[in-house]
N, C-alpha and C positions, 0 to 999 in steps of 0.2 A: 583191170582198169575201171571196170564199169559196175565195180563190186565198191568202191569207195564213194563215201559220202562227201564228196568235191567242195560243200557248200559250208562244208563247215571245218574249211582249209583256207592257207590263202598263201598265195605262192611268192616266195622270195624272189625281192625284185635284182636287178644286177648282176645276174649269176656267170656273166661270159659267155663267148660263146665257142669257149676249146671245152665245154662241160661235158660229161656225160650223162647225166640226170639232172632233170627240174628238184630243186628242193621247195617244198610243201610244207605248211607247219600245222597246228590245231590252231585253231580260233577257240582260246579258253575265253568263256563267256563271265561277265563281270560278275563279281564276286568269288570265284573260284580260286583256291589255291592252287599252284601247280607242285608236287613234291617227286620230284627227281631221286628217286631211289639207287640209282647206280648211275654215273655218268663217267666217261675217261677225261682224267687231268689233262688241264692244256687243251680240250676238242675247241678247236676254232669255232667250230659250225655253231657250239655251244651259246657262243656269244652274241649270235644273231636271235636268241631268244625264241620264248613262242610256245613252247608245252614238244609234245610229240614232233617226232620230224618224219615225214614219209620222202621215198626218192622215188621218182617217175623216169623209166630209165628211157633216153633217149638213144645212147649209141653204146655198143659192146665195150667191152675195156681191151679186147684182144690187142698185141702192143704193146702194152702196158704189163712189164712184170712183177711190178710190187705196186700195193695201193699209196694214194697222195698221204705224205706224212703230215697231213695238219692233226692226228688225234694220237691219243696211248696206245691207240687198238690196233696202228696200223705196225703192220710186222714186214719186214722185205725178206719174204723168202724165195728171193729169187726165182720165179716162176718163169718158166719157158716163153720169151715175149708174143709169140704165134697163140698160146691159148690164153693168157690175159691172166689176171691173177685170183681171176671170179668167172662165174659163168653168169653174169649179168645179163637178162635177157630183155631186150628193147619190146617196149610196151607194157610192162612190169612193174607193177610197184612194191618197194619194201619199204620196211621199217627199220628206223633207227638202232644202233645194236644195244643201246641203253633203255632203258626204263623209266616210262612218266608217266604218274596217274596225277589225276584232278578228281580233288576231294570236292564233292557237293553236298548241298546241306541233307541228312539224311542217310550218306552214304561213307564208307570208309575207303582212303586211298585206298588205290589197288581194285575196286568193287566196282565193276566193269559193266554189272548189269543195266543192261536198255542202253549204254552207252557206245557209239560210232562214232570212228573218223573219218 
């Protein structure tokens, strides 16, 4: 958590509160392109926009045996509801299972150096 650069985030407003995780997006800075290299057809989440999506986990998914079907990626493999369908760990941040780079002037998508979220 304290590995991330917060400031150059800005947290989706609305999110419920039966969530499991805060979602967080990149703050692409003007003039940047954002080029989404692999994304899953149909992701909801997709459509709220924003570059990169980090998750800030708030509560385990234990209970929960197959992930929310809002994307392609999500698979119900019936997982045991006791262990959850992830080992999500509360205080935790990840990242989105797709791929975005922002192209800046000088640099080519994907070309990561000096660059934080």
């Amino acid at each position: 958590h304290e590995d991330v650069c917060w400031d150059n985030l800005w947290l989706v407003p609305d999110q419920g509160g039966a969530r499991f995780y805060d979602e967080w997006r990149v703050l692409p800075r003007p003039g940047d392109t954002v080029v989404t290299s692999l994304e899953a057809p149909g992701d909801k989440a997709r459509e709220r926009g924003g570059g990169a999506k980090l998750y800030a986990q708030v509560k385990t998914v234990q209970g929960q045996g197959n992930p929310p079907r809002d994307s392609a990626w999500a698979v119900a493999n019936n997982r045991p509801s006791e262990e959850g369908y992830a080992e999500y760990r509360v205080g935790m941040v990840y990242v989105a299972a797709y791929e975005v780079a922002i192209k800046r002037d000088g640099t080519e998508a994907g070309d990561t150096a000096g660059d934080t979220a």
